[in-house]
N, C-alpha and C positions, 0 to 999 in steps of 0.2 A: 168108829160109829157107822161108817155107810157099809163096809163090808165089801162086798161086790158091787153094790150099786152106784150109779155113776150121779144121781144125784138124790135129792131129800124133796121130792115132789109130792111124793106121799103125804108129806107131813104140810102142807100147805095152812094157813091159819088165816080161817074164812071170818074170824071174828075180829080181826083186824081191816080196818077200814082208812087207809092215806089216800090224802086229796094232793092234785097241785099247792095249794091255797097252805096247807100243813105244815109241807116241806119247805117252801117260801118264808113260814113266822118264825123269823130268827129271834124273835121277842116272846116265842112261847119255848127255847131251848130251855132243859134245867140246866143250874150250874151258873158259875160265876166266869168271867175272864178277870186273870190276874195280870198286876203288869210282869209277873213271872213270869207266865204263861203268853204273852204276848213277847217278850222279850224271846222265851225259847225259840220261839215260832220263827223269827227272823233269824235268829243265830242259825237254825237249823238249812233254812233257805239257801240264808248266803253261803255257809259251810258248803253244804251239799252243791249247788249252783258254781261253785268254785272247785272242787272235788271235777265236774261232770265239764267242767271248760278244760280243764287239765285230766280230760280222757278216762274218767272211772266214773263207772256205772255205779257202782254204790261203794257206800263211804260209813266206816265205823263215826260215829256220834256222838257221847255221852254214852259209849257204852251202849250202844244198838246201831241193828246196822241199817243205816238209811239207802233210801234210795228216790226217784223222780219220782214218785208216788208220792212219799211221804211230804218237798220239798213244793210240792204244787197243795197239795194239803194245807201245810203250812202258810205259803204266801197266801192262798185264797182268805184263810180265816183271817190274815190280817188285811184284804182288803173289805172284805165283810165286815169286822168289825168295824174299821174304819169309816165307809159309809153308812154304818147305821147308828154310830157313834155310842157306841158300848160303852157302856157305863165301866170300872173296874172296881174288881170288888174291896182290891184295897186305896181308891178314893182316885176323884179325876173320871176323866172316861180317855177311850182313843181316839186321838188325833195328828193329825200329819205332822206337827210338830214333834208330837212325842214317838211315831215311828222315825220320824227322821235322824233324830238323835240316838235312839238305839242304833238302828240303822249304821250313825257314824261309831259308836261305839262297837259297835260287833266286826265293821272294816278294822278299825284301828285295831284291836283285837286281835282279827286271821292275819292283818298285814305284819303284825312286832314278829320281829327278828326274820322277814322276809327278805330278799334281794332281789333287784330285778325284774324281770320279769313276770316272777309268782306273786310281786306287790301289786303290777300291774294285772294279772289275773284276776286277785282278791280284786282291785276295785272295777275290776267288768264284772266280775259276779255281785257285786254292790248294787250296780249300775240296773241291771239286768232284774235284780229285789225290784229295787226303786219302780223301775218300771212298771213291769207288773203285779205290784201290789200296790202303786200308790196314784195308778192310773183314774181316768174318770171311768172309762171300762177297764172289766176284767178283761184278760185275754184269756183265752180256752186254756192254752199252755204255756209255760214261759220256754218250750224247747223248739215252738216254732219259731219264733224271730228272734231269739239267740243261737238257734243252729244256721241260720239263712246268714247273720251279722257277724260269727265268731268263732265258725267252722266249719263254714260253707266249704266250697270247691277250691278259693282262693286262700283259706286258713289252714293252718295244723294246730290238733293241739299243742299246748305251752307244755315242756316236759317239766314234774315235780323234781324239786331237788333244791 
């Protein structure tokens, strides 16, 4: 589509008009959250989050291949959902409880038939969810104060196996 050109500036769309105010109404998004869809979310997090403690930049998925993008994605919408207490669309809404529970389901989960060490990884990558999704603040990233606490200068990563 672009050809040679290095972007689509041409094609700019003056009849489109986003406010701060817009972007902010999580109450005007279309679409439902499901507890599917909230449950993926955290799978994906901690999967990934635990992949990235044990030294790999991105990590096959469900069959896609993820990466810190996707995995910050993921935790934000469930702390977003969580403070604005999303309704779901198949009944209930989201609540600390019910991320927490997932949450332990998705550890108990990556941890069956772990040993070791890579148990103890899964529940830093748990830990590390927990945090930044279930904080009173978001944090910007969850790769700054899990790289500072679990790979800093003083850590290696955990080898897989």
């Amino acid at each position: 589509m672009l050809g040679d050109r290095p972007h689509q500036l041409d094609r700019l769309r003056d009849d489109v008009a986003v406010t701060a105010a817009d972007l902010l109404a999580v109450d005007k998004t279309p679409g439902q959250v499901t507890a599917a869809g909230l449950r993926a979310n955290i799978a994906v997090a901690v999967r990934y989050v635990d992949a990235w403690l044990g030294g790999t930049g991105a990590v096959a998925l469900g069959n896609l291949m993820e990466d810190a993008a996707t995995a910050e994605i993921a935790r934000c919408q469930v702390w977003q959902w969580l403070h604005h207490g999303t309704p779901l669309a198949d009944g209930g809404c989201v609540t600390e409880d019910l991320v927490r529970t997932i949450l332990a389901e998705e550890l108990a989960a990556l941890r069956d038939g772990r040993v070791g060490a890579n148990r103890d990884r899964a529940a830093q990558a748990a830990r590390i969810v927990e945090d930044t999704a279930l904080g009173e603040n978001l944090p910007a990233f969850f790769t700054t104060g899990a790289y500072a606490r679990h790979l800093g200068p003083a850590r290696r990563p955990v080898p897989v196996g």
